[in-house]
N, C-alpha and C positions, 0 to 999 in steps of 0.2 A: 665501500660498496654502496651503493644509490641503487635503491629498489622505487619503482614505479607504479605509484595508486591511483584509481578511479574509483571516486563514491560516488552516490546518488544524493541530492540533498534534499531532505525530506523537510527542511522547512521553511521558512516565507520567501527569501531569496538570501543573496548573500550579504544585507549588510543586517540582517533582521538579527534579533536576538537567539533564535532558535536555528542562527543559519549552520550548515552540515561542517562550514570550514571552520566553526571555531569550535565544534565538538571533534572534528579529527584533527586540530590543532593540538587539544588535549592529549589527545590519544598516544600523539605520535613522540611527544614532548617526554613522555613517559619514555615511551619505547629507547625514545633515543639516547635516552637518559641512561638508562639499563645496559644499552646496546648500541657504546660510543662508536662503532666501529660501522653502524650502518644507516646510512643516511634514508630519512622515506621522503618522497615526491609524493603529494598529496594534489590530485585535482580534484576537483566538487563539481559536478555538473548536475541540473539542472531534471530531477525525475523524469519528466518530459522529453526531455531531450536526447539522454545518456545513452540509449540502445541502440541510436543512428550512428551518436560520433563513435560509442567502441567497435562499431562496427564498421567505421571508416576508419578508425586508427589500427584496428586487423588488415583491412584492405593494404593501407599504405603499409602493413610490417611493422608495425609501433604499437607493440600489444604491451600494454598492461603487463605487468609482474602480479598486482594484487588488483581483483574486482570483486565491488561491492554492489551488486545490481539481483534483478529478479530472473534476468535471460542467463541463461548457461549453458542448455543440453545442445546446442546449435555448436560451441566453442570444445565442449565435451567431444562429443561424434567428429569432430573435423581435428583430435587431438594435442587439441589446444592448451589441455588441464592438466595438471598432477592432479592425481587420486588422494583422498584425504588420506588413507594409510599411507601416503609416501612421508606429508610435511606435518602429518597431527598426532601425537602420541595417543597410545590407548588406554591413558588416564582422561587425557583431555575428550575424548569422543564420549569416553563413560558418562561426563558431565552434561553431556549436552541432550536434552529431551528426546525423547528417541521418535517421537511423532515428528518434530521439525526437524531431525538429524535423515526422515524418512524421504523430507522432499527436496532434499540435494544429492540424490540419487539420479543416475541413469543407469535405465537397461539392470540395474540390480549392483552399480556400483556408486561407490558416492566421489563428489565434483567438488560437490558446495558445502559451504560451512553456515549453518541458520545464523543469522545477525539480530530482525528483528522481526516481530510479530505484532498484530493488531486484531483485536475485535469489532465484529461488525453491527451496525444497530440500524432500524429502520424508523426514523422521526417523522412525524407529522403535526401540519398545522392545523388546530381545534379549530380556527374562527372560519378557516379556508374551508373544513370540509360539511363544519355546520351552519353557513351559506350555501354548500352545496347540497345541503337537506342530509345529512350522516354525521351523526353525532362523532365517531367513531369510535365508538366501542367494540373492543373485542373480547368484548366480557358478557354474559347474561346477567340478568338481574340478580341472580345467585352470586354473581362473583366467580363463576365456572369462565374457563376458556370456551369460547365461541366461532372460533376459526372457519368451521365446518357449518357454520348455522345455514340457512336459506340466503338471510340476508348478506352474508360476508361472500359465498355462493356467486350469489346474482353482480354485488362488487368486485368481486377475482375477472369475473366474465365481459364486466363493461369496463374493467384496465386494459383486459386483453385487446378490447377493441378498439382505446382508442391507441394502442399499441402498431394495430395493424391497420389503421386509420391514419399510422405518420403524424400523432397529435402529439406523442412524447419525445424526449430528446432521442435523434436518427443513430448518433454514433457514439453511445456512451465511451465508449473505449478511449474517446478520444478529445471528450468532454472532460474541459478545466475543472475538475472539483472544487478549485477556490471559487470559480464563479457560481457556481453552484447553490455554494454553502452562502454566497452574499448574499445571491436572490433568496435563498429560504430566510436566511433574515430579516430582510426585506418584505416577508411577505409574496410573493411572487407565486415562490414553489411550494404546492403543499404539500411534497414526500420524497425526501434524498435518503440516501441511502449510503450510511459511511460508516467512519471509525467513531466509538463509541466516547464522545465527547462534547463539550458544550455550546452548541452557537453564542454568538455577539447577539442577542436581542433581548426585546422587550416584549418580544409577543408570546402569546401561548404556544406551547408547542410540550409535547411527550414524545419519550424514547419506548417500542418496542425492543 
């Protein structure tokens, strides 16, 4: 038996050290090792890209046996899915957080299986925004949070505009985060918005 997988590869590309086909290379190696009897077909495609082609390979009738992606309740409602009480024992569910086990739900039944999770952090660059006359601190001289101060206030309100001003990036959704994170390296960008991890640089910079 040959079963048919689609992951999403979450790191540099495919020949990078971090890339997704040599982490489900791992994976499967195991599997098949266990489980002489079933062969896995492994694709890796490309975060960006993944939602279009499984959504062309439905089109064409060439669905996937195993997906590993963030889209599903679209494949759910058009019956596309076993329900995890079909293929997942109720030892195995027990184990799994019940907060992420919550959002592969549809409609009140569950689709998905959580794979993996990230925390979000918002960085800024100190030289960029104290040239722009804002130290930025969000702290009082106490050492208290200042979120709510006047001055942070009056900042929220002049993001907002240049917001609606079309001065910051138009279509995040669809903006490269690698470029992103180069420019803030770089200097460029004074405040992305990501997973909770290190830039490549030399400049200053703190994580909220």
């Amino acid at each position: 038996m040959t079963l048919k997988m689609v992951a999403a590869d979450y790191g540099d590309g495919p020949t990078a050290e971090n890339a997704g086909a040599a982490f489900w290379k791992d994976v499967v190696d195991q599997f098949q090792a266990a489980n002489p009897n079933i062969k896995i077909d492994v694709q890796v495609i490309n975060w960006n890209d993944i939602d279009m082609q499984v959504a062309t390979m439905v089109q064409n009738n060439q669905v996937p046996d195993i997906l590993q992606s963030g889209d599903y309740s679209g494949f759910a409602k058009e019956g596309l899915l076993h329900k995890v009480d079909e293929i997942v024992s109720p030892n195995v569910q027990q184990d799994l957080l019940t907060k992420f086990a919550e959002y592969g739900k549809t409609d009140g039944t569950a689709y998905g299986l959580p794979f993996v999770s990230s925390a979000r952090a918002m960085f800024y660059n100190k030289d960029l925004f104290t040239k722009a006359g804002n130290g930025g601190a969000y702290k009082d001289a106490s050492g208290k949070w200042a979120i709510s101060s006047p001055q942070n206030v009056e900042t929220m309100t002049y993001v907002k505009g240049l917001v609606d001003a079309g001065l910051t990036t138009p279509n995040p959704g669809t903006k490269d985060r690698k470029t992103v994170w180069e420019d803030f390296a770089a200097g460029k960008v004074g405040t992305p918005s990501g997973p909770r991890s290190t830039p490549r640089s030399n400049r200053p910079w703190v994580a909220r």
